[in-house]
C-alpha positions as CSV (number, residue, x, y, z in Angstrom):
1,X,3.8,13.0,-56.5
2,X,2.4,15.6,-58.5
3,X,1.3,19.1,-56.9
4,X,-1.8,21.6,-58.0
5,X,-3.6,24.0,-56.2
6,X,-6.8,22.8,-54.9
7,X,-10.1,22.4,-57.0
8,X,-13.7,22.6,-55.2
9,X,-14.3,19.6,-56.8
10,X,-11.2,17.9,-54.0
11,X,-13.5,19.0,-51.4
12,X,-14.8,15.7,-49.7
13,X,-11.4,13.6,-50.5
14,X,-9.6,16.2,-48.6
15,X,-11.9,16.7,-45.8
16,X,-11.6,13.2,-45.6
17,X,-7.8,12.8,-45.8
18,X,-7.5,15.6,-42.7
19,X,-10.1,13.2,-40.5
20,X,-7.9,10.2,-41.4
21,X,-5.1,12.6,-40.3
22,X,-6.5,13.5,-37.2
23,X,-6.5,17.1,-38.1
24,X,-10.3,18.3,-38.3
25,X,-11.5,19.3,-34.5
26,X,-15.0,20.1,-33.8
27,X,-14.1,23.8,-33.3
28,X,-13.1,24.1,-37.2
29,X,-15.8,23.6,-39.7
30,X,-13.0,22.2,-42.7
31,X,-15.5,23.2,-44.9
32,X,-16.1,26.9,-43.9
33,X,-12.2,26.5,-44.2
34,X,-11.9,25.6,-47.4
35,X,-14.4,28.2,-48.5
36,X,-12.9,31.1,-46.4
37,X,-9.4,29.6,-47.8
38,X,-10.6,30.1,-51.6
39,X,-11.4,33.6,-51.2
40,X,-8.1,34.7,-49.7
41,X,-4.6,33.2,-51.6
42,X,-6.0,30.1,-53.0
43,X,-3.3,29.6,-55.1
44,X,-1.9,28.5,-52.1
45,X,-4.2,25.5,-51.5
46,X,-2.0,22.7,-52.2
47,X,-3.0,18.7,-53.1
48,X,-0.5,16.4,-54.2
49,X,-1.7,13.5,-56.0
50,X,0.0,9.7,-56.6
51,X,-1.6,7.3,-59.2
52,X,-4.6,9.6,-59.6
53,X,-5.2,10.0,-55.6
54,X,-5.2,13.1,-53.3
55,X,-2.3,11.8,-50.7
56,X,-1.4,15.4,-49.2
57,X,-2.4,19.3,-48.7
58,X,-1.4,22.0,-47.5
59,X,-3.0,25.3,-46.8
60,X,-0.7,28.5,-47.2
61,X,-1.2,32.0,-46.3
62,X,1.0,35.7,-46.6
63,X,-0.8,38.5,-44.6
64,X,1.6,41.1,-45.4
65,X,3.7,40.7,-43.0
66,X,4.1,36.6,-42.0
67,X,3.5,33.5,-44.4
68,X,1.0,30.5,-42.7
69,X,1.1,27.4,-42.6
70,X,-1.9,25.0,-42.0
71,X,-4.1,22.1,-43.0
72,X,-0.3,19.7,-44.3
73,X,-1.3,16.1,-44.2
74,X,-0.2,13.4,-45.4
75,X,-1.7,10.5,-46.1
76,X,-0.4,7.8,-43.2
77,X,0.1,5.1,-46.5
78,X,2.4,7.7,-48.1
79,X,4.1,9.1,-45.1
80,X,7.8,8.5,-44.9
81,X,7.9,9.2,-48.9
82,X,9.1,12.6,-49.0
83,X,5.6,13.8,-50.1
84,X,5.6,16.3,-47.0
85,X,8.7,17.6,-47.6
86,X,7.7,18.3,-51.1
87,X,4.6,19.6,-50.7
88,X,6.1,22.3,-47.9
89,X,8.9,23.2,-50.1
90,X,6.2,24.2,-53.2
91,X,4.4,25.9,-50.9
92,X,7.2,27.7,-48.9
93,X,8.2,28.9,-52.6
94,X,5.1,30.1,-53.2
95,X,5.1,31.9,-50.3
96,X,8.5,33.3,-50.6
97,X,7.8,34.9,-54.5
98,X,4.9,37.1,-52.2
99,X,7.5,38.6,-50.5
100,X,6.9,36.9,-47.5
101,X,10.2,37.1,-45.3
102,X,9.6,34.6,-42.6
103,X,6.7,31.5,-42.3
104,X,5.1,30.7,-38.9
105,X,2.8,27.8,-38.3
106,X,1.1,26.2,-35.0
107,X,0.5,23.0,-33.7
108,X,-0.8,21.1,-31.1
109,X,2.0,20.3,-28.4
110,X,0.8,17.0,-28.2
111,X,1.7,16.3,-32.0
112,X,5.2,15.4,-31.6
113,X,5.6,13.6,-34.7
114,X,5.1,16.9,-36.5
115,X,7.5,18.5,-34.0
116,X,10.2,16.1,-35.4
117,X,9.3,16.9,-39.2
118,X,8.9,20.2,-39.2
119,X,12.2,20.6,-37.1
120,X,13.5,18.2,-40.0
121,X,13.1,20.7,-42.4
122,X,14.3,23.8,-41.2
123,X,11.5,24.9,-38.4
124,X,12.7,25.7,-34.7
125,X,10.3,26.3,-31.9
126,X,10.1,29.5,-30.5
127,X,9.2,30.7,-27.1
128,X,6.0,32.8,-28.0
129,X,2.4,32.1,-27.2
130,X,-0.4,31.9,-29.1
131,X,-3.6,33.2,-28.4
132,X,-6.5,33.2,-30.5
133,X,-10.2,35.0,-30.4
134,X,-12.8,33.5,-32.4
135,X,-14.6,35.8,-34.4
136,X,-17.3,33.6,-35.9
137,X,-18.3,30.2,-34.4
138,X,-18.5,27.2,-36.8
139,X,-20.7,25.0,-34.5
């Protein structure tokens, strides 16, 4: 798999690999996203392509003070091919040469599959909550 930062012109393939992923919900506009994404760090708006196709992103972020992780899918044909692993070290990398000490990411509790691969490569759930105020709605 070959990795690039994202390219407007990616736009519908990946909006259409994070439905096929079950990742859009109807709170999140992916393509206010991917616009708000491109204005802040989009050098860390990953695709990773195979033969030509868009088979996984991932959506970076440093604040300053903590690196983000959001918006890794992988295709469910490619899963089990390393391609997550690989795309999350590129952008952990990229993250880490910002000066970013420590990367945080959320997910839904019901996701357990991710759970497992993210506690796979390193991540460890910790006993914090997350809360959230939306600023701007998208629907």
């Amino acid at each position: 798999m070959k990795i690039r930062t994202f390219d407007i012109n990616d736009q519908a393939t990946v909006i259409n690999l994070w439905e096929v992923c079950e990742l859009v919900v109807p709170w999140n506009d992916p393509v206010k996203d991917i616009a708000r994404k491109l204005k802040v760090d989009a050098d860390l708006f990953l695709v990773g392509e195979s033969s030509g196709e868009i088979v996984a992103t991932v959506m970076g972020g440093y604040e300053g003070h903590r690196g983000w992780i959001n918006y890794l899918a992988v295709s469910p044909q490619h899963q089990g091919k390393g391609y997550g692993r690989k795309i999350m070290h590129t952008v952990e990398k990229r993250i880490q040469q910002k000066g970013c000490p420590k990367i945080n990411l959320m997910i839904r509790a019901t996701n357990t599959q991710a759970v497992e691969f993210y506690d796979a490569i390193g991540y460890e759930v910790e006993t914090t909550i997350g809360l959230g105020k939306r600023l701007e709605p998208d629907v």
